[in-house]
C-alpha positions in Angstrom: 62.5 336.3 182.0 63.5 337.1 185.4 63.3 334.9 188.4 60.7 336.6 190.0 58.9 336.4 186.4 59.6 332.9 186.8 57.7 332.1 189.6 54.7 334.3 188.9 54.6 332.6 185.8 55.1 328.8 187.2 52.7 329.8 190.1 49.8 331.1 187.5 49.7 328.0 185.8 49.9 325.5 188.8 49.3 326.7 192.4 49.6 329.8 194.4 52.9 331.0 195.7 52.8 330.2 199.1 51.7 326.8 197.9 54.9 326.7 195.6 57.1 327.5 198.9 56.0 324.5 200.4 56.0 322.3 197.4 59.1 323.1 196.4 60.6 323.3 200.0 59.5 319.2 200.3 60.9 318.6 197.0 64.6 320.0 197.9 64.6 318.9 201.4 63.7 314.9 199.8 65.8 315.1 196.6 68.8 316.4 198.3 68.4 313.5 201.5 68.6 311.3 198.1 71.6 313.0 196.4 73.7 313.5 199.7 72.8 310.0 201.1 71.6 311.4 204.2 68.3 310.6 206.2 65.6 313.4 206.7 66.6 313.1 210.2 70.1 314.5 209.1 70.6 318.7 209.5 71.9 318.0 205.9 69.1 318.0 203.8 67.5 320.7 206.0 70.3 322.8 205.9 70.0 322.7 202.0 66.5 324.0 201.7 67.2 326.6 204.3 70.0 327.7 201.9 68.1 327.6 199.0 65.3 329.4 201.0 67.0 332.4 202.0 69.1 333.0 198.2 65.6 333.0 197.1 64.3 335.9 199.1 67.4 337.7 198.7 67.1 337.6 195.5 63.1 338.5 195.8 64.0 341.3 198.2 67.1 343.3 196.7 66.5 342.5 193.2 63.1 342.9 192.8 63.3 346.7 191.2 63.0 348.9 194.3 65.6 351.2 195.3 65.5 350.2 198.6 64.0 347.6 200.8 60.5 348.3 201.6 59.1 347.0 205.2 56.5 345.6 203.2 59.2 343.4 201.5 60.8 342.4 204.8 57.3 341.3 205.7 56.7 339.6 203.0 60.3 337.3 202.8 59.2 336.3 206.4 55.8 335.1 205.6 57.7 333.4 202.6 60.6 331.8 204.9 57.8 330.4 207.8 55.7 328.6 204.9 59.2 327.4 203.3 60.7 326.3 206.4 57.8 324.5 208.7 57.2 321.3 206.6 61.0 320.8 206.3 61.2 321.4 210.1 58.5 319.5 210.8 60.1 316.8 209.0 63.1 316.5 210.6 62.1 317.1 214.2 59.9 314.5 213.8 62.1 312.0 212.1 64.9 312.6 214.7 62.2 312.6 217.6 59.5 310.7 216.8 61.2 308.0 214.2 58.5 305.6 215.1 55.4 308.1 213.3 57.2 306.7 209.9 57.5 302.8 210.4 55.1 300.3 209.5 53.0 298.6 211.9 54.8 295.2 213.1 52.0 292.6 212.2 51.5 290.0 214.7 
């Protein structure tokens, strides 16, 4: 089974793809904070789903059977990389920014 196989197959049994780009976008950007010891408000982590973000569409785009890229293709990895990317972004802007948005109120 190829990758693209893969993820048609994982995606028809739990939730659509663009819903399995942000999933699994949150789940890289939180496990990797946890395996490199860096906060979410570190490029680290970030950096790592952006990585993993982009070998996935090349991988989508110049292995997928065609002979040569298709616009339609192009289109499609962009779509893919702005539903990958915004959480993670949103993420760590806000925990560099706005660290206060994930702290407990003080009680009085």
């Amino acid at each position: 089974m190829d990758w693209t196989t893969t993820k048609q197959f994982v995606s028809d049994f739990t939730v659509s793809k663009d819903a399995l780009h942000i999933y699994a976008a949150f789940a890289i950007q939180v496990f990797s904070a946890a395996i490199i010891r860096r906060p979410l408000s570190s490029f680290a982590p970030w950096t790592c789903v952006l990585a993993v973000a982009v070998l996935n569409e090349i991988i989508d785009t110049f292995f997928a059977g065609e002979a040569s890229v298709q616009a339609w293709q192009v289109l499609g990895a962009a779509h893919d990389m702005l539903n990958t990317m915004f959480l993670p972004t949103a993420l760590l802007l806000l925990s560099r920014f706005a660290p206060n948005v994930f702290e407990r109120p003080k009680s009085s």
